[in-house]
N, CA, C and O atoms as CSV, one atom per row, in Angstrom:
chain,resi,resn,atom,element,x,y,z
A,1,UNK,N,N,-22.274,-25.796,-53.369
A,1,UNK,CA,C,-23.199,-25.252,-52.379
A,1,UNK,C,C,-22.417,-24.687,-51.207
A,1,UNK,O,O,-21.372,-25.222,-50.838
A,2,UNK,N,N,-22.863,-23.726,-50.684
A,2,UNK,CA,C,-21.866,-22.927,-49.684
A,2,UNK,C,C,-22.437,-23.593,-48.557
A,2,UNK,O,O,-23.646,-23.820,-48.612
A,3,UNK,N,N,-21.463,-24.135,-47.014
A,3,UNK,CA,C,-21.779,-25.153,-46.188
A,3,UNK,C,C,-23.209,-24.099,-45.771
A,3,UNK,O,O,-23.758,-23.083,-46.200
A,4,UNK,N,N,-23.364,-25.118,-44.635
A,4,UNK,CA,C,-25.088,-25.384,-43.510
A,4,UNK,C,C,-26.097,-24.883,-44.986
A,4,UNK,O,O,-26.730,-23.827,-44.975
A,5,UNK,N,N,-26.097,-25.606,-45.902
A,5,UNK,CA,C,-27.107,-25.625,-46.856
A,5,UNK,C,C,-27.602,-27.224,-47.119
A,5,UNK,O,O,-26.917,-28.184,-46.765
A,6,UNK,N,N,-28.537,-27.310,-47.606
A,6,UNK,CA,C,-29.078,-28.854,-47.389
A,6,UNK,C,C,-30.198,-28.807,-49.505
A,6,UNK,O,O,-30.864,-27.934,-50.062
A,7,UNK,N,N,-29.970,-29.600,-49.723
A,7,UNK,CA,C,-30.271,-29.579,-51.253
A,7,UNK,C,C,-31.517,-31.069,-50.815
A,7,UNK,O,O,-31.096,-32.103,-50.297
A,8,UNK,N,N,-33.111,-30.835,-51.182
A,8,UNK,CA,C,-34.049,-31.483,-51.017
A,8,UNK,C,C,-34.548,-31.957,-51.984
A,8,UNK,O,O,-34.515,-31.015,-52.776
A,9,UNK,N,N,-35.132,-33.028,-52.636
A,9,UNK,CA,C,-35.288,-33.558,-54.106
A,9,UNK,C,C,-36.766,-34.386,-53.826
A,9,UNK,O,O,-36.749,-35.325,-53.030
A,10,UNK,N,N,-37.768,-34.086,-54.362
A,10,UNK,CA,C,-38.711,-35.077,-54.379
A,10,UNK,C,C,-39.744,-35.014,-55.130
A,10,UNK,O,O,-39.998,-33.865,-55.491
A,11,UNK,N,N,-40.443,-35.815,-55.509
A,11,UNK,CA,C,-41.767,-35.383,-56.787
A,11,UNK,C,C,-43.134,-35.568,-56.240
A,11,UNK,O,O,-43.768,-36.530,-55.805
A,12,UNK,N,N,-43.321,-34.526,-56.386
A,12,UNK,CA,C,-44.934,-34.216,-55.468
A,12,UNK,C,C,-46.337,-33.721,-56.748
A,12,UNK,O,O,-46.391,-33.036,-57.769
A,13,UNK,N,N,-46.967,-34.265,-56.203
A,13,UNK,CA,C,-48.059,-34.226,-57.710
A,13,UNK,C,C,-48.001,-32.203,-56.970
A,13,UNK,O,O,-47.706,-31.633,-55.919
A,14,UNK,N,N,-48.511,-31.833,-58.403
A,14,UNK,CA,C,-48.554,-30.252,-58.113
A,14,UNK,C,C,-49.826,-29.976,-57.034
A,14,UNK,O,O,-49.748,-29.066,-56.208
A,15,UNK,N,N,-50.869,-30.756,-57.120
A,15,UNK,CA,C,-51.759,-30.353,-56.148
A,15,UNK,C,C,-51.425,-30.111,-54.607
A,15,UNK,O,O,-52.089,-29.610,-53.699
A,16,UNK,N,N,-49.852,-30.780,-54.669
A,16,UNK,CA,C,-49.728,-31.135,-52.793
A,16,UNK,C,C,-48.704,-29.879,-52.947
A,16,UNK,O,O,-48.183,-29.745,-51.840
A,17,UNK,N,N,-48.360,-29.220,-53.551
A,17,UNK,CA,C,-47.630,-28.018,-52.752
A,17,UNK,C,C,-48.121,-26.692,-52.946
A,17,UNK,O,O,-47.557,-25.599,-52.988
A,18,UNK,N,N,-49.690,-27.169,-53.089
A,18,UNK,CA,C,-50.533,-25.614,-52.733
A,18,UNK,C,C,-50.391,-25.440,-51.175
A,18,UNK,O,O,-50.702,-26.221,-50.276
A,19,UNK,N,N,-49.701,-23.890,-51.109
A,19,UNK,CA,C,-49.433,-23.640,-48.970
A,19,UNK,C,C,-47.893,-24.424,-48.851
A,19,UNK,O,O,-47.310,-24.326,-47.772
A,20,UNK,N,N,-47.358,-25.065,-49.773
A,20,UNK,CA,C,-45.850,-25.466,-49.540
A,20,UNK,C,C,-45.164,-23.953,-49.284
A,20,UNK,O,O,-44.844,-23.549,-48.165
A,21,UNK,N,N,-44.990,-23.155,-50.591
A,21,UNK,CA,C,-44.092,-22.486,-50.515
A,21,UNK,C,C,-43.991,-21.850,-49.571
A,21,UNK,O,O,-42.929,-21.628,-48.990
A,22,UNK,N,N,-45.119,-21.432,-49.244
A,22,UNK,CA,C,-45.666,-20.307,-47.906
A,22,UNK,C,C,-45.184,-20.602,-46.270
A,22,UNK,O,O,-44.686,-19.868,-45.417
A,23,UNK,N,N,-45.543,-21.884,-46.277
A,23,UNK,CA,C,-45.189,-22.990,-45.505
A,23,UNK,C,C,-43.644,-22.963,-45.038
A,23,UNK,O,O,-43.205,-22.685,-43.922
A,24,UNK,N,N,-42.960,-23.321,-46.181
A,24,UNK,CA,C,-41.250,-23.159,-46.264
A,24,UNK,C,C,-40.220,-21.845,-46.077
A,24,UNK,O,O,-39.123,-21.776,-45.523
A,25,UNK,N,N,-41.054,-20.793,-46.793
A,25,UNK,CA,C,-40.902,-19.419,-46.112
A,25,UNK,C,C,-40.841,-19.021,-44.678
A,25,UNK,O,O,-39.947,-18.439,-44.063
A,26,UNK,N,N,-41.783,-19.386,-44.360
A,26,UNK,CA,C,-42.298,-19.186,-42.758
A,26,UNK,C,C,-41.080,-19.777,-41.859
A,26,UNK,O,O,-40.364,-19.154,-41.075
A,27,UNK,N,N,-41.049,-21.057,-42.172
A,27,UNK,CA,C,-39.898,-21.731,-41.330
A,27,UNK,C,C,-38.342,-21.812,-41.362
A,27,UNK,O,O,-37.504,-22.219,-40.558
A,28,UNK,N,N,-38.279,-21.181,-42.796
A,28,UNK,CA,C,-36.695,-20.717,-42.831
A,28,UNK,C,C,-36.396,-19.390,-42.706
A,28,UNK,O,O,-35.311,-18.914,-43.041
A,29,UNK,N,N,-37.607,-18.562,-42.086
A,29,UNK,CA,C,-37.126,-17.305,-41.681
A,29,UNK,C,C,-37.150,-16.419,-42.984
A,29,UNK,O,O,-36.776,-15.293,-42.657
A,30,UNK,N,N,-37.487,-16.481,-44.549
A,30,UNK,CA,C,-37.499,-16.011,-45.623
A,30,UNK,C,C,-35.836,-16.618,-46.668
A,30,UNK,O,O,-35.387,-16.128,-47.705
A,31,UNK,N,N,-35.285,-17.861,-45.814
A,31,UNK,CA,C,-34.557,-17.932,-46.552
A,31,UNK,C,C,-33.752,-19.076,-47.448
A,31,UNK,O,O,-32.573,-19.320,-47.704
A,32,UNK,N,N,-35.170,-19.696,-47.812
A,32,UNK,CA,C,-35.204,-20.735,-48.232
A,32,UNK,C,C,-35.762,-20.528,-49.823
A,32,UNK,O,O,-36.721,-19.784,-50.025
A,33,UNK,N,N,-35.161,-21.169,-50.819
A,33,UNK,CA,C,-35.465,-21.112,-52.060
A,33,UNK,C,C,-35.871,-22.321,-52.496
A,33,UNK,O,O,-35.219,-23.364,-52.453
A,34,UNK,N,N,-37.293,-22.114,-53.044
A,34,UNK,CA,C,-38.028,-23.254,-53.829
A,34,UNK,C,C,-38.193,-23.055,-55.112
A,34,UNK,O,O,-38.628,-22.060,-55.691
A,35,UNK,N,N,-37.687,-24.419,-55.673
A,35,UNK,CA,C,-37.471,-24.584,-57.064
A,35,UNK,C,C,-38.139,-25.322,-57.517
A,35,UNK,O,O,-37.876,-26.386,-56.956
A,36,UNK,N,N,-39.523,-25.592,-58.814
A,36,UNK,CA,C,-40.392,-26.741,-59.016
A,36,UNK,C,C,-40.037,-26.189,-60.676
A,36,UNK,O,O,-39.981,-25.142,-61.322
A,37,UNK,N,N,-39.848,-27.666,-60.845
A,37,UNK,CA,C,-39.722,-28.577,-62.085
A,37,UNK,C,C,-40.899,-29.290,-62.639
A,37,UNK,O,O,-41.044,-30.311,-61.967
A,38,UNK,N,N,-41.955,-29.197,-63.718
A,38,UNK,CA,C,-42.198,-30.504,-64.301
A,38,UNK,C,C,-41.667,-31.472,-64.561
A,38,UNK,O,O,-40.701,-31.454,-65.324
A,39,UNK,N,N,-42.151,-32.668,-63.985
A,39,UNK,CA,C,-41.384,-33.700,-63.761
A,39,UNK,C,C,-42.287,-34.972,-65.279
A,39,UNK,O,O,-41.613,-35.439,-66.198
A,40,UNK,N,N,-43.820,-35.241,-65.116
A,40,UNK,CA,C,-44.459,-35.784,-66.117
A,40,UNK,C,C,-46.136,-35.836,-65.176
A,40,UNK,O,O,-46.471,-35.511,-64.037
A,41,UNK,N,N,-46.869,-36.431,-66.385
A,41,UNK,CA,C,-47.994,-36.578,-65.647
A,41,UNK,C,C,-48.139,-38.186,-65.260
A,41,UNK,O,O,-47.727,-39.143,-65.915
A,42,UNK,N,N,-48.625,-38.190,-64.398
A,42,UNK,CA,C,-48.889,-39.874,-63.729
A,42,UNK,C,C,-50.583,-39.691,-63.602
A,42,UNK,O,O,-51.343,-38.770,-63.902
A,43,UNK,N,N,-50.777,-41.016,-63.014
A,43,UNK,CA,C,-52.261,-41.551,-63.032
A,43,UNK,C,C,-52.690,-41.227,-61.733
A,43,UNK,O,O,-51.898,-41.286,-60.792
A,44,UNK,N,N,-53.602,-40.966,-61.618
A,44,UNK,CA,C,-54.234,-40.352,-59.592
A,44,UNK,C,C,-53.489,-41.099,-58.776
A,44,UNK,O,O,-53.102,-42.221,-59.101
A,45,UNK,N,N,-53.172,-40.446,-57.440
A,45,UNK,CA,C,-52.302,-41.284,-56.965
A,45,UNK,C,C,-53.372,-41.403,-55.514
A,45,UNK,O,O,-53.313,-42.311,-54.685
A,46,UNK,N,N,-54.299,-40.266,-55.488
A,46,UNK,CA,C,-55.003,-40.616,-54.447
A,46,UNK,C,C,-55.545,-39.205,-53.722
A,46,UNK,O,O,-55.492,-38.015,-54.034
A,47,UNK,N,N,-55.956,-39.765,-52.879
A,47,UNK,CA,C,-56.346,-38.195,-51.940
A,47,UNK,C,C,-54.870,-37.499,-51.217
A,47,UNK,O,O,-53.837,-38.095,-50.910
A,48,UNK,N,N,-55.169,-36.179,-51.094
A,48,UNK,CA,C,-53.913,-36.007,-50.336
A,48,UNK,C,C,-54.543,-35.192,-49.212
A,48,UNK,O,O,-55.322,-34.261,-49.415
A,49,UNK,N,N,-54.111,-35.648,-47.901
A,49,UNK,CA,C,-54.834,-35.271,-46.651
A,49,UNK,C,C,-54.395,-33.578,-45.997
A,49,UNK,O,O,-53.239,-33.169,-45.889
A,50,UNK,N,N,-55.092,-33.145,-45.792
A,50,UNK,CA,C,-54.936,-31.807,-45.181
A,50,UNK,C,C,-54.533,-31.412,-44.234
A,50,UNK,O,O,-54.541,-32.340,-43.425
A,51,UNK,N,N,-54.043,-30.274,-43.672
A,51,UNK,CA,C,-53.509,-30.080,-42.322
A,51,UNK,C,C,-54.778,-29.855,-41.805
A,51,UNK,O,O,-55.745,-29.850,-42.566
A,52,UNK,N,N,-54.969,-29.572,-40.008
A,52,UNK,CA,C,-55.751,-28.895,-39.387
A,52,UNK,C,C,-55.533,-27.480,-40.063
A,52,UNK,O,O,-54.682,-27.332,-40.940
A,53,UNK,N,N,-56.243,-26.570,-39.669
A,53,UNK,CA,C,-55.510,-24.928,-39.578
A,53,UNK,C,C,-56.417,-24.233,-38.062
A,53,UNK,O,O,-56.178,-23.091,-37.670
């Protein structure tokens, strides 16, 4: 990885990164790359709470 880069890892049911990417764009200025993997399916994990807008 070429330095001031930061590598982020986490498993998010797919419903919670509807408005992620958009989200991540916005704040790195266009220069941030998002990468999503199927990871498996799991059992409900619950509600997932919303921003204001």
């Amino acid at each position: 990885r070429p330095e001031g880069t930061s590598l982020l890892k986490y498993k998010v049911p797919t419903r919670g990164l509807i408005g992620l990417r958009n989200a991540i764009l916005t704040a790195s200025r266009g220069r941030a790359i998002l990468n999503t993997i199927f990871d498996s399916y799991g059992p409900w994990a619950g509600d997932i709470s919303s921003r204001d807008q």
